[in-house]
C-alpha beads as a LAMMPS data file, in Angstrom:
LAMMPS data file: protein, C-alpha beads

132 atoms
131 bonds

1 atom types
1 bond types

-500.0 500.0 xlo xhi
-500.0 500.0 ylo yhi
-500.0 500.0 zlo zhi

Masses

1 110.0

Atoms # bond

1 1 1 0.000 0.000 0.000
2 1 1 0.987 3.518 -0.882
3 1 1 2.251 6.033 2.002
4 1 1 -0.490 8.735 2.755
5 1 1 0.601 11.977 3.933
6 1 1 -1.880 14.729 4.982
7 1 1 -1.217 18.148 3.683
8 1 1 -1.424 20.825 5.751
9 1 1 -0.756 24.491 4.394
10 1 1 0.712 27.071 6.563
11 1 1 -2.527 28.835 7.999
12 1 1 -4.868 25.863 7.626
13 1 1 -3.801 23.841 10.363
14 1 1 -7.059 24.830 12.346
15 1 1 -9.135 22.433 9.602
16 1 1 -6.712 19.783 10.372
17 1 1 -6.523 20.291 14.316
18 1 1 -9.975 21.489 14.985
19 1 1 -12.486 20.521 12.520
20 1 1 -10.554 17.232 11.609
21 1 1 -9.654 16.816 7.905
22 1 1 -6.740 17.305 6.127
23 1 1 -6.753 20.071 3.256
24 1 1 -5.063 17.047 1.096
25 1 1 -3.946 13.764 0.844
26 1 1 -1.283 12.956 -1.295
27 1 1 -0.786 9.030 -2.008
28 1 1 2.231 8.369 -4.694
29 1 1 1.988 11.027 -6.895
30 1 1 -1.582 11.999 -6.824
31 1 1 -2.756 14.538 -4.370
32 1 1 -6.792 14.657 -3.731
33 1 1 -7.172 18.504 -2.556
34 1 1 -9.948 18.760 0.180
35 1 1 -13.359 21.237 -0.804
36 1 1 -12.168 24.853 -0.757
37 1 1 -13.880 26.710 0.377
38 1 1 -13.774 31.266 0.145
39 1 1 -12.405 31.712 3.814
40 1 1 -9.227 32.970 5.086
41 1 1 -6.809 31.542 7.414
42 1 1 -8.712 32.746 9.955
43 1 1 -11.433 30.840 8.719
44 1 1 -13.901 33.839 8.091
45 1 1 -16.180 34.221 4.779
46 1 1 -15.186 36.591 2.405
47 1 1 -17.116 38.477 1.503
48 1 1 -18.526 39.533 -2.186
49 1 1 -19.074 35.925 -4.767
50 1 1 -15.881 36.979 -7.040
51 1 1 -14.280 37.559 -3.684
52 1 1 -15.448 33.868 -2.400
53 1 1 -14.729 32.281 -6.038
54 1 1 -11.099 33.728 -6.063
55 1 1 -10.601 33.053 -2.460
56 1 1 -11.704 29.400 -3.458
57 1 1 -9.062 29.014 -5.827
58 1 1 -6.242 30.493 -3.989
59 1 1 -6.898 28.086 -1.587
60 1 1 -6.443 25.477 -3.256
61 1 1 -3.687 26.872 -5.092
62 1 1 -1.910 26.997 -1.612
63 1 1 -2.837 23.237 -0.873
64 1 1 -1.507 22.257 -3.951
65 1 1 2.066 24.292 -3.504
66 1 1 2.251 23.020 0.030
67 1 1 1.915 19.389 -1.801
68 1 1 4.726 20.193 -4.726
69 1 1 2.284 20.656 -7.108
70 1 1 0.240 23.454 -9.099
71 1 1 -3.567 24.208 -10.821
72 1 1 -1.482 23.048 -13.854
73 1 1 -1.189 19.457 -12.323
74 1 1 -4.770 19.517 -11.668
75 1 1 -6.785 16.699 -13.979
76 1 1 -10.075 16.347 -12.140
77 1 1 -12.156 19.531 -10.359
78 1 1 -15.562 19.044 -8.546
79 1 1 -17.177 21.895 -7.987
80 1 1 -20.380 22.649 -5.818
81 1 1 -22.432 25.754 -6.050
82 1 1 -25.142 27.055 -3.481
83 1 1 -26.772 29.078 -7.267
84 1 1 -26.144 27.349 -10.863
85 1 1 -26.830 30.839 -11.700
86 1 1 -23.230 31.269 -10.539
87 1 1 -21.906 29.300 -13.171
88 1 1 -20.909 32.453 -15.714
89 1 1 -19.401 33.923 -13.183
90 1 1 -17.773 30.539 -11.749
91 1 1 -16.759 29.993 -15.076
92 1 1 -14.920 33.635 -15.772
93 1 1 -12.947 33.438 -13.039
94 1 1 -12.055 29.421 -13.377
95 1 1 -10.598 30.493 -16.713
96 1 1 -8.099 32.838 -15.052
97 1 1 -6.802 29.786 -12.906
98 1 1 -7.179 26.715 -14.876
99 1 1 -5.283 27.239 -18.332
100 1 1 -3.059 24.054 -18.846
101 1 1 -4.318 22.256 -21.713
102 1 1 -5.399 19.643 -21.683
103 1 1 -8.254 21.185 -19.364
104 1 1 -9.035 19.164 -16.323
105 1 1 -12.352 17.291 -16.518
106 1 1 -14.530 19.102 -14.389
107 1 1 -18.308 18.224 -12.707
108 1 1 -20.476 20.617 -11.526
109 1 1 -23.069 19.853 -8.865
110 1 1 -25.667 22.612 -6.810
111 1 1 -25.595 22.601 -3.255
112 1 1 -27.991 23.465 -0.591
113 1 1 -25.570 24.592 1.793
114 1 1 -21.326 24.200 1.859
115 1 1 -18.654 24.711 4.086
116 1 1 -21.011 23.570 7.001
117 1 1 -22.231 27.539 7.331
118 1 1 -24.533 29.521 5.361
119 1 1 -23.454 32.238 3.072
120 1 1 -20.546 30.001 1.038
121 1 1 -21.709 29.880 -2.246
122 1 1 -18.428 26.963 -3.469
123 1 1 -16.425 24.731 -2.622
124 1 1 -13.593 23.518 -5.089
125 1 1 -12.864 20.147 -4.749
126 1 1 -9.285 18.208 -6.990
127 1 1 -7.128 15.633 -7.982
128 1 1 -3.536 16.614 -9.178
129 1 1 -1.317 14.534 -10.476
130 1 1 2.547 14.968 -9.985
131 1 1 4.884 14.516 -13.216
132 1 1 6.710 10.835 -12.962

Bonds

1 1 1 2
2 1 2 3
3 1 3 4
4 1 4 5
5 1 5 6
6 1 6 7
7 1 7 8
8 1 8 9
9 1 9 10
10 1 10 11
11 1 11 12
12 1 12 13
13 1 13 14
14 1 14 15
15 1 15 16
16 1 16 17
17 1 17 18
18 1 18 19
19 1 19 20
20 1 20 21
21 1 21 22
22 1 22 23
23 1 23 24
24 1 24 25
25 1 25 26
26 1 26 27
27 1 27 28
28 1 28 29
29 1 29 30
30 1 30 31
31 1 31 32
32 1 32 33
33 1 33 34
34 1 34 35
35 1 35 36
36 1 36 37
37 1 37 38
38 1 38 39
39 1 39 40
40 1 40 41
41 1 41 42
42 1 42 43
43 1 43 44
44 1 44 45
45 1 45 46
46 1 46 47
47 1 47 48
48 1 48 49
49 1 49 50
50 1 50 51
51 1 51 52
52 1 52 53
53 1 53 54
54 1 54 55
55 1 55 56
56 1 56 57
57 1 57 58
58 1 58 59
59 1 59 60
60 1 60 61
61 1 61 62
62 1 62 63
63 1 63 64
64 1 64 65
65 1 65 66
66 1 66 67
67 1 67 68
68 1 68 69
69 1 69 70
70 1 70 71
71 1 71 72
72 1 72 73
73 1 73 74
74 1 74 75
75 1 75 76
76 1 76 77
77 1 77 78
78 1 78 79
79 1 79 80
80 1 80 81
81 1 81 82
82 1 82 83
83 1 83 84
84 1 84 85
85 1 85 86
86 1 86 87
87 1 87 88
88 1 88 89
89 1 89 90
90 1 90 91
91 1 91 92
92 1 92 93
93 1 93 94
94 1 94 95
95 1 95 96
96 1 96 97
97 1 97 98
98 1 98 99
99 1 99 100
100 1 100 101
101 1 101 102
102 1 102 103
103 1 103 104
104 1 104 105
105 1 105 106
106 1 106 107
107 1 107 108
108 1 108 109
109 1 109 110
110 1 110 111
111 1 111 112
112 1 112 113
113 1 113 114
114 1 114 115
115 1 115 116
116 1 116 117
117 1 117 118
118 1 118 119
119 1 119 120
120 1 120 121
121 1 121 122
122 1 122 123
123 1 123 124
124 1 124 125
125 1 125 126
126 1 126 127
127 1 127 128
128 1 128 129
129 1 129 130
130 1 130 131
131 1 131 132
């Protein structure tokens, strides 16, 4: 069996330590990247839906540095949304993140409620895969 390590970004070790989850798991040379949600390392909303969308993806941008990798290793995102009506504006900013081609494959699924609080509209969820 492959070794499982948790990664744990600086400023997220509250999720690990408190609400009990790692941010990742990286197993061989796949990572699987928790939900992200748009909080900041102190674990507050932000505020605004670009803001929480952005927020989202920086997130996981710093999971996946903290695990050697980058958005560019990314081949699978899950995404969940709290409005489909989101999706245009999901979508804009996604583009500015996710530009490796090939694209990952990507699923989209509405929400009633995320990050275990109200007012989070998504949560980015992905599987990266490190170069051999």
């Amino acid at each position: 069996m492959s070794k499982r390590e948790a990664i744990i970004p600086a400023g997220m070790e509250a999720v690990y330590e408190k609400i009990h989850y790692a941010p990742a798991v990286k197993v061989g040379n796949t990572i699987y990247v928790s939900g992200q949600i748009g909080r900041d390392t102190a674990m507050q909303l932000v505020e605004g839906r670009e803001a929480q969308i952005v927020q989202a993806f920086e997130n996981l941008k710093l999971v996946l540095a903290a695990a050697g990798a980058s958005l560019s290793d990314v081949v699978d995102v899950t995404t969940y949304h709290t409005d489909m009506r989101d999706l245009p504006l999901f979508m804009k900013v996604r583009d500015q993140y996710l530009t490796t081609h090939p694209l990952p494959a990507w699923t989209a699924v509405g929400a009633h409620m995320l990050g275990g609080a109200a007012g989070y509209i998504v949560e980015i969820k992905a599987v990266a895969v490190l170069p051999d």
